[in-house]
C-alpha positions in Angstrom: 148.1 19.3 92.6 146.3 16.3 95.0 142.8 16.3 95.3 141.1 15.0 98.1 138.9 11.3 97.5 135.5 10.2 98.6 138.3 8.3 101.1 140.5 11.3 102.1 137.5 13.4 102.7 135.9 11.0 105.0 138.8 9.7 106.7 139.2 13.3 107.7 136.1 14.2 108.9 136.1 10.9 111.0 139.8 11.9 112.7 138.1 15.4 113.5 135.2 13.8 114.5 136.9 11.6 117.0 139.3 14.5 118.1 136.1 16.8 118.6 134.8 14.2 121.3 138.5 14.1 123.2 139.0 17.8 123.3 135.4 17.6 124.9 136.4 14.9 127.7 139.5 16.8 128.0 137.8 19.9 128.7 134.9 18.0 131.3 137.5 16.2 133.6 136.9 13.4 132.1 140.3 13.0 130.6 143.7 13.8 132.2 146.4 16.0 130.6 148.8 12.8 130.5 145.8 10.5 129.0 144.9 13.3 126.5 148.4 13.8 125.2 149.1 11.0 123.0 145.6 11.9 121.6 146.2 15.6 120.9 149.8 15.1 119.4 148.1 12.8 116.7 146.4 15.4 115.9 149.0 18.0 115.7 148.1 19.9 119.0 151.0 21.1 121.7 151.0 22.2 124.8 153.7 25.0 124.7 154.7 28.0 127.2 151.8 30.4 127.4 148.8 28.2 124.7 147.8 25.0 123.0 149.3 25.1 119.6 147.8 23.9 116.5 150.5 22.5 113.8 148.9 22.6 110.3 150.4 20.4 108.0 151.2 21.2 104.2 152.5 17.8 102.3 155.8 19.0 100.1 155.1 22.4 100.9 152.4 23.3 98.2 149.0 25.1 98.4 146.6 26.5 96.2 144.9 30.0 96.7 142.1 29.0 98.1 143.9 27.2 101.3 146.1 29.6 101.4 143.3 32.0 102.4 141.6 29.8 104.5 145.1 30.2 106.5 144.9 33.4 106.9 141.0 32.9 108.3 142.0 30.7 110.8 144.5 33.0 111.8 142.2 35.6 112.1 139.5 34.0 113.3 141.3 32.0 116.0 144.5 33.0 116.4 146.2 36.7 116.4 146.2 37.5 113.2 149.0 35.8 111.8 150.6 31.9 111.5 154.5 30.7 111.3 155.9 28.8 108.6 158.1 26.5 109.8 161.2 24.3 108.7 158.7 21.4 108.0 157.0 23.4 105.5 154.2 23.4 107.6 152.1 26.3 109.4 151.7 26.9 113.1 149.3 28.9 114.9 150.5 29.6 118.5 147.3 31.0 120.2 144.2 29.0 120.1 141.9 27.8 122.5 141.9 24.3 123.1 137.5 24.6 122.7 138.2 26.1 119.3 140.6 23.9 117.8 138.2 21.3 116.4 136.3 23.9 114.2 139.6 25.0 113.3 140.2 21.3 112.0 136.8 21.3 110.3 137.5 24.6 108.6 140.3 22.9 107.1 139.0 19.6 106.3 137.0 22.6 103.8 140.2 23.6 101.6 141.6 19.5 102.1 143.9 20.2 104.9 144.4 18.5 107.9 147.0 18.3 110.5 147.3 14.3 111.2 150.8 13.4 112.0 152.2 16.2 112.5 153.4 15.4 115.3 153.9 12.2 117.5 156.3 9.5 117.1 155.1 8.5 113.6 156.3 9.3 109.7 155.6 13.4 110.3 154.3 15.5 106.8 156.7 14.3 103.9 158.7 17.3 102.7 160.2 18.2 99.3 161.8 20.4 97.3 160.1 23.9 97.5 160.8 24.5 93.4 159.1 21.2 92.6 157.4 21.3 89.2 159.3 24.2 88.2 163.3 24.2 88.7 164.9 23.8 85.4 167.8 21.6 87.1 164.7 19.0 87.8 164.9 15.6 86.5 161.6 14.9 87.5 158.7 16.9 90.2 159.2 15.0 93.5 155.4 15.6 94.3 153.8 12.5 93.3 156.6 10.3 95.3 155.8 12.8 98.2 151.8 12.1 97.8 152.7 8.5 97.3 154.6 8.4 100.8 151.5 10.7 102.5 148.9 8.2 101.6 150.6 5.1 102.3 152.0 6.4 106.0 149.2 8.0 106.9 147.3 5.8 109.5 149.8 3.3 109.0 148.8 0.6 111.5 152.3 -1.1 112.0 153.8 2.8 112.3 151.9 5.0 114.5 153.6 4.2 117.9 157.4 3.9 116.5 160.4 4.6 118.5 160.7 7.9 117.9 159.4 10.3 115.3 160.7 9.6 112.1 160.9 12.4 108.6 161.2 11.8 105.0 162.3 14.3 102.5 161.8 14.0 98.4 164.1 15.9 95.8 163.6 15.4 92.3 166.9 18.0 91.4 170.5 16.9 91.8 171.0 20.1 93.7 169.8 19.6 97.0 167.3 22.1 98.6 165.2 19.6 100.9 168.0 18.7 102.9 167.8 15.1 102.6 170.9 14.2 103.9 169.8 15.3 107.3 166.5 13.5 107.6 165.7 9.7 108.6 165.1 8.8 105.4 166.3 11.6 102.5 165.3 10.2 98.4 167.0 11.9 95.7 165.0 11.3 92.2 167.9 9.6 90.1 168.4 8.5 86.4 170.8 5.5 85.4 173.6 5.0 82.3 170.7 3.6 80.6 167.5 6.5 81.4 165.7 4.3 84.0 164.7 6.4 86.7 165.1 5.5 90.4 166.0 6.6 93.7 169.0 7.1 95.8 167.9 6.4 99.2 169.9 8.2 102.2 169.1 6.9 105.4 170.3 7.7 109.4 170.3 11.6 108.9 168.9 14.3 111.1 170.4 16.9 113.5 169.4 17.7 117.6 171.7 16.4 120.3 174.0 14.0 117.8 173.9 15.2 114.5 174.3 13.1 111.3 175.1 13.2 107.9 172.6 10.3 106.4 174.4 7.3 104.4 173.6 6.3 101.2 171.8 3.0 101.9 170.8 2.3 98.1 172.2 4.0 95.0 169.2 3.3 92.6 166.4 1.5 93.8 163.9 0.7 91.1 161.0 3.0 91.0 158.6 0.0 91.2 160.3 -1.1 94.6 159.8 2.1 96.5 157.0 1.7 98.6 157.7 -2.0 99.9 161.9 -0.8 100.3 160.9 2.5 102.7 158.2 0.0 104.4 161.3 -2.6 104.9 163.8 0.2 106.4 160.8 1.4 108.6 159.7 -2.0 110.1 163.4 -2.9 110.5 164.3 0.1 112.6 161.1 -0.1 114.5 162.1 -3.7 115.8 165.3 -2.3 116.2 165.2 0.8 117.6 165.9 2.2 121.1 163.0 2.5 123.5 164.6 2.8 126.1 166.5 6.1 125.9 163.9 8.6 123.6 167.5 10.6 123.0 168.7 7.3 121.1 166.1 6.2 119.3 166.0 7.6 116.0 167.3 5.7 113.4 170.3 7.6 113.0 171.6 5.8 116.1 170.4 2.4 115.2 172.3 3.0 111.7 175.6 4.0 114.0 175.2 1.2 116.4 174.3 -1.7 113.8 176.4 -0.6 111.0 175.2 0.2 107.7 176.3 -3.0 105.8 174.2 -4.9 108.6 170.8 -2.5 108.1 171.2 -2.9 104.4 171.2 -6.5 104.6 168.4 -6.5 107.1 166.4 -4.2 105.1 166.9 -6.5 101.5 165.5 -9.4 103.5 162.6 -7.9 104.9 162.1 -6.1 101.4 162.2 -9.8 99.8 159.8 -11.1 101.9 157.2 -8.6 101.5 157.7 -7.2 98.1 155.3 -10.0 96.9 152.3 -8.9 98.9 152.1 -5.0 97.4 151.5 -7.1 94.1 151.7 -4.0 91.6 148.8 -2.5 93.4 151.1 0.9 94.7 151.9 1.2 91.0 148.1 1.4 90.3 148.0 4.1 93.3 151.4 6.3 91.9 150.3 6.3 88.4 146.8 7.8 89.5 148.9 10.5 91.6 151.1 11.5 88.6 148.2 12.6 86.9 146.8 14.7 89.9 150.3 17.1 89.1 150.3 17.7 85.4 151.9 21.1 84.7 150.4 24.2 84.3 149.7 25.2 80.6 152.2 28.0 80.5 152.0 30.2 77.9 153.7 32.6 75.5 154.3 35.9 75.8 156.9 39.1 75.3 159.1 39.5 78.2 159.8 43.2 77.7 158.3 44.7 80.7 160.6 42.3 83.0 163.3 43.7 80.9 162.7 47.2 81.0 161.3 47.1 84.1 164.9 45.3 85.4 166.7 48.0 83.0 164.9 51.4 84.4 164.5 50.7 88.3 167.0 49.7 90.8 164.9 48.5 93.2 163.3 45.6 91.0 166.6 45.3 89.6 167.9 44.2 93.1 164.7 41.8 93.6 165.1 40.2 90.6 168.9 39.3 91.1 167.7 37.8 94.9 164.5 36.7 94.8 164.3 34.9 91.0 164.9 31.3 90.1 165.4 29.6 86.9 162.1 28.1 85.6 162.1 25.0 83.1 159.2 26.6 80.9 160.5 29.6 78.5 159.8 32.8 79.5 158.9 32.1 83.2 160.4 32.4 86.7 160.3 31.1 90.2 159.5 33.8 92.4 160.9 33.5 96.1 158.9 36.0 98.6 160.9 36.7 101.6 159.3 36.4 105.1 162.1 37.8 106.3 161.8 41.5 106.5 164.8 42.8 109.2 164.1 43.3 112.1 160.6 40.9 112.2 159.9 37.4 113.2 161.6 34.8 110.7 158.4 32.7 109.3 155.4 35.3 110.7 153.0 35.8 108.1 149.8 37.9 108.8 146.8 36.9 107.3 146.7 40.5 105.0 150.0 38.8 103.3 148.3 35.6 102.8 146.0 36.7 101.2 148.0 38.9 99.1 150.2 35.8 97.9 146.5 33.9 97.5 145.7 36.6 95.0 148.8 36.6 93.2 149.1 32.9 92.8 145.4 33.3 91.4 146.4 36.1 88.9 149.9 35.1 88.1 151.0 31.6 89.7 148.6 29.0 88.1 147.3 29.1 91.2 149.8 27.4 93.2 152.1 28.3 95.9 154.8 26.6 97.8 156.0 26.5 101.1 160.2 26.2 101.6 162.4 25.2 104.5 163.1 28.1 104.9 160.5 29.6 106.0 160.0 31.8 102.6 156.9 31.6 100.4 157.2 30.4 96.3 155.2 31.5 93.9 156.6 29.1 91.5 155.1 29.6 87.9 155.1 33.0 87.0 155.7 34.7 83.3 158.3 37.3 83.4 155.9 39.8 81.7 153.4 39.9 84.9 157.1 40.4 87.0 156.7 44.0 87.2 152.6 43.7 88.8 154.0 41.3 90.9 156.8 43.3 92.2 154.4 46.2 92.9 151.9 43.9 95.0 154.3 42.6 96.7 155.6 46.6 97.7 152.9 47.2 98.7 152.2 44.5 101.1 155.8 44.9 102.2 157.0 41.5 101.4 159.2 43.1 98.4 162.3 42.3 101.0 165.5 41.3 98.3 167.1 39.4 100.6 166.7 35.1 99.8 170.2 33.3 100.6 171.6 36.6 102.1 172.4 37.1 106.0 168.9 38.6 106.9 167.1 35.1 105.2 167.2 33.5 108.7 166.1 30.5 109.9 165.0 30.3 113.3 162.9 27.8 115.7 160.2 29.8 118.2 162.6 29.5 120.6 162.0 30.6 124.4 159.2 33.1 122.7 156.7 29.8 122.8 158.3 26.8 122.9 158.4 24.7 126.2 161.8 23.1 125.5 163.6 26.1 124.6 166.6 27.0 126.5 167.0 30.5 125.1 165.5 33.3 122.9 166.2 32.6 118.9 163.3 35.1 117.3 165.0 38.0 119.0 168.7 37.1 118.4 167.6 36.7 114.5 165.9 39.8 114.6 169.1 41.9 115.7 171.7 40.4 113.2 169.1 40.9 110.6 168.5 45.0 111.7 172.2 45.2 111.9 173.7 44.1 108.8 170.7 46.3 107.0 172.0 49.4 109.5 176.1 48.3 108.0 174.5 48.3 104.3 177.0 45.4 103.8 174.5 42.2 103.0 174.8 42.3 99.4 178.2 42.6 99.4 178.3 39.6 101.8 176.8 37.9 99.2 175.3 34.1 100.0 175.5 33.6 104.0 173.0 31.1 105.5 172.6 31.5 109.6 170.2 29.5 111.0 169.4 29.5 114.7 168.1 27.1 117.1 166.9 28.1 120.8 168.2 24.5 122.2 169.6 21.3 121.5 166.5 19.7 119.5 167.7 22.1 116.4 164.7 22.6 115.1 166.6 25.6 113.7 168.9 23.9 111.5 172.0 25.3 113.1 174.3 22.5 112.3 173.5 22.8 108.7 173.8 26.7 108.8 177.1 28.2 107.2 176.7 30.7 110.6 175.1 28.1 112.9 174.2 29.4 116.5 173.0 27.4 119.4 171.2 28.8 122.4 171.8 27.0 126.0 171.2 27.8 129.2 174.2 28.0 131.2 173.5 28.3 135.3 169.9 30.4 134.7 171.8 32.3 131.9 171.2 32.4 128.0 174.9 31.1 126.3 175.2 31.1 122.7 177.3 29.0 120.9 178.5 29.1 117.2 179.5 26.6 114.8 181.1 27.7 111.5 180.9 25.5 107.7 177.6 23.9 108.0 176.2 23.3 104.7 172.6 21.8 104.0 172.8 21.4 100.4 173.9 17.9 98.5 177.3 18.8 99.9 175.8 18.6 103.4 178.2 18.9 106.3 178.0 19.4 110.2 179.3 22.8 111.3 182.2 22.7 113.4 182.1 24.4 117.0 184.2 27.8 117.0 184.6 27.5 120.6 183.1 29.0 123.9 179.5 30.4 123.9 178.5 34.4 124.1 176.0 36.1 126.3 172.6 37.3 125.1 174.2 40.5 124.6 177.8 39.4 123.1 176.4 37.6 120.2 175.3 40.3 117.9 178.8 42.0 117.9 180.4 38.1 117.7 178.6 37.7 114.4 179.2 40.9 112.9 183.4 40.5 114.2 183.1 37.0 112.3 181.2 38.4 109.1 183.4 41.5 108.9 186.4 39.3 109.1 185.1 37.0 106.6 185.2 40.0 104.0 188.7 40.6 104.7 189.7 37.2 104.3 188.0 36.1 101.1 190.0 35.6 98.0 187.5 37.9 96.2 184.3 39.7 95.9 182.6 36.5 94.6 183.9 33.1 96.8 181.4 32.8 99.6 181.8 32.4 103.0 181.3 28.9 102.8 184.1 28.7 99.9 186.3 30.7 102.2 185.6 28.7 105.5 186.3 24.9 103.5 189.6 27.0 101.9 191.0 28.6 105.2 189.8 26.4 108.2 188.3 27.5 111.1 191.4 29.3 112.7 191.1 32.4 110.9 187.7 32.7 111.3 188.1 31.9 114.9 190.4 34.8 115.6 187.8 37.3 114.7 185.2 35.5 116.5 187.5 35.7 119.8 190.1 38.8 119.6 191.3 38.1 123.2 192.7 35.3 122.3 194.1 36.0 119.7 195.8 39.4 121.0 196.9 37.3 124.0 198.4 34.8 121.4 200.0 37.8 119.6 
């Protein structure tokens, strides 16, 4: 993985520097809450319901062991004793002190962490696939492009006060699982007829109040002509953008409003004119950063206590079928770790797991961990052989959960727990579908179900992309809930479609578990999902479970 450079570390340790002495004029008087604002949101700090809250940012979602226990110090040291993973791969503590929060920086800055851009309307942390370096359906680890995008954006000069925020997301797989089409700019690595490797670049994605599938704005851009083509679609939509409505001015409304054939040809003449002045010296950069992420030296060995581990004991059996992935080396897997227990807090962590997973990736992982979307945690290169140890750590810890792509793998935003522009609860409405479905001993059968859950319209939840998506509102003082049904997030990405009229705090549990029940009597069989049933069938069937009334006032 990256290591820090003379440059990083003292570019760092200026930014903390400078945000030391603004938390301190903050804290004197000498600075207003509205004139410390813009300051603290470059530098990943919020003001939400009840604390400040510190936003942490992990590039593409990977760590090593020993940042991942310097997490789980800050969280003890300055928080409660535990941080949230969130759908940007990144980690949020939700209770410290404004006074403390530059040591907190500084105790990063020690493991090369930071949490610049983060936040604000600037390029926030690049994101990627959370199997990167270790899917076997990869054509090439995404990392490096990531990296590549980190250090250019970071501090750009011409993008640090843009329209509105903007998010890039890197796969290197042809099976989507960075959701690209739903970010600003989403880049899919890509190989031609003739083996040249490029990128397919989506742009105009992203979900909150108008939610968009992104458009494929070039099918294979050279890999040479990356950084000056993302610079051109960047400066375009920043001259074009809307600043005068903040709820209009990403770029998936500039790509509406202008038309795609119009930004393309905008983008290709700003990419002309500047292409000359990069003058090979990015290539000099990204050819450094592919050697910073050479792979593990994996190694060789008997896989017969996976096997008779999987053979003798039902339990690991179960885990293994969930929580595995195919690795590209022989002999190893990709190990998913659910932070999803039922009944708890999608994303928690406490810093006794982190460190668990820190000592794992230590003794089994190469030492590297990942962070997903999801909210899950990846140990991503381990031998089948050390499986079994694995499995038993992770028992004991009690983040054995076998439950990744079932109907308990949640996502969820904060919600109205923490976050200031929350409309309703999510944590607790996730917590109760979870509990029940493990009370109806049904979510295996279910098979792959994907809810995701967003506490208002900003979606930091996902919900439109969520097979089950569910939106909380405030209607009159009073939490509403609505549902959309055959989201998808994947390289088939689609916009769920609204079922119809919200529930009540207390009607959506039961609404779900109608509409989940009913899905199992109207599948085809035991293996088509719900998805495969929903794009077969339509919403109608689906919708008469969700609202029997109706339909028993119909009949």
């Amino acid at each position: 993985m990256y290591k820090y450079s003379d440059f990083d570390t003292a570019f760092v340790a200026e930014r903390n520097r400078q945000f030391r002495h603004q938390v301190e004029r903050r804290i004197s008087g000498a600075l207003t809450e509205d004139e410390f604002k813009p300051l603290r949101l470059m530098n990943g700090v919020y003001l939400q319901l009840h604390a400040y809250m510190l936003r942490v940012a992990i590039p593409y979602g990977t760590l090593n062991s020993a940042q991942m226990d310097q997490l789980a110090y800050l969280a003890d040291t300055w928080d409660k004793g535990y941080g949230h993973f969130t759908t940007r791969q990144n980690i949020q503590y939700n209770w410290p002190k404004l006074n403390d929060i530059p040591d907190m920086l500084d105790a990063l800055a020690k493991v090369e962490m930071h949490a610049i851009q983060t936040s604000g309307n600037t390029i926030r942390n690049v994101t990627a696939d959370h199997f990167a370096g270790a899917a076997a359906d990869e054509i090439a680890d995404p990392r490096p492009v990531a990296e590549l995008i980190r250090q250019w954006s970071t501090d750009h000069p011409e993008f640090q006060f843009l329209p509105r925020k903007f998010k890039v997301a890197v796969t290197g797989s042809p099976n989507d699982r960075a959701v690209i089409k739903a970010h600003d700019i989403g880049l899919r690595i890509v190989q031609n007829d003739q083996g040249e490797t490029g990128y397919q670049v989506i742009v105009g994605g992203g979900l909150g109040r108008t939610p968009m599938i992104g458009k494929v704005l070039h099918d294979h851009l050279p890999e040479a002509d990356l950084l000056p083509y993302l610079e051109a679609v960047v400066s375009v939509w920043n001259l074009l953008g809307r600043r005068d409505n903040k709820y209009k001015a990403r770029i998936k409304i500039t790509v509406h409003e202008h038309g795609l054939e119009d930004i393309r040809a905008r983008v290709q003449e700003r990419f002309d004119a500047i292409r000359p002045s990069f003058d090979g010296i990015d290539q000099e950069l990204f050819a450094g950063i592919k050697s910073e992420f050479a792979a593990p030296a994996f190694r060789s060995a008997e896989t017969a206590a996976f096997d008779q581990a999987y053979q003798s004991n039902p339990t690991f059996q179960s885990w293994a079928d969930s929580n595995l992935s195919d690795h590209k080396a022989p002999g190893y897997a990709i190990v998913t770790v659910s932070i999803k227990k039922h009944g708890q807090t999608p994303g928690d962590a406490s810093s006794a797991q982190m460190r668990v997973l820190a000592e794992l990736a230590r003794l089994y992982g190469h030492d590297e961990l990942r962070i997903s979307h999801e909210q899950n945690v990846i140990l991503p290169h381990v031998h089948k052989s050390d499986l079994p140890d694995v499995y038993a750590a992770l028992r004991e810890a009690d983040l054995h959960t076998a439950n990744i792509g079932k109907i308990s793998d949640i996502i969820a935003c904060p919600g109205m727990d923490y976050c200031a522009l929350a409309t309703a609860r999510s944590i607790p409405v996730a917590q109760q579908i979870a509990t029940r479905f493990d009370e109806l001993k049904l979510e295996h059968d279910i098979g792959h179900l994907q809810i995701k859950i967003s506490g208002c319209i900003n979606a930091c939840g996902h919900h439109h992309v969520g097979h089950i998506g569910i939106l909380g509102l405030d209607r009159a003082g009073v939490e509403n809930y609505q549902i959309t049904l055959g989201g998808d997030a994947t390289e088939t990405a689609a916009i769920g479609e609204r079922a119809g009229p919200g529930f009540a705090y207390d009607e959506i549990v039961p609404a779900i578990e109608r509409l989940v029940l009913g899905y199992l009597d109207l599948r085809a069989a035991p293996e088509e999902t719900f998805l495969q049933a929903y794009r077969r069938l339509g919403l109608a069937p689906f919708k008469a479970y969700l609202y029997p009334e109706a339909r028993a006032h119909a009949a």
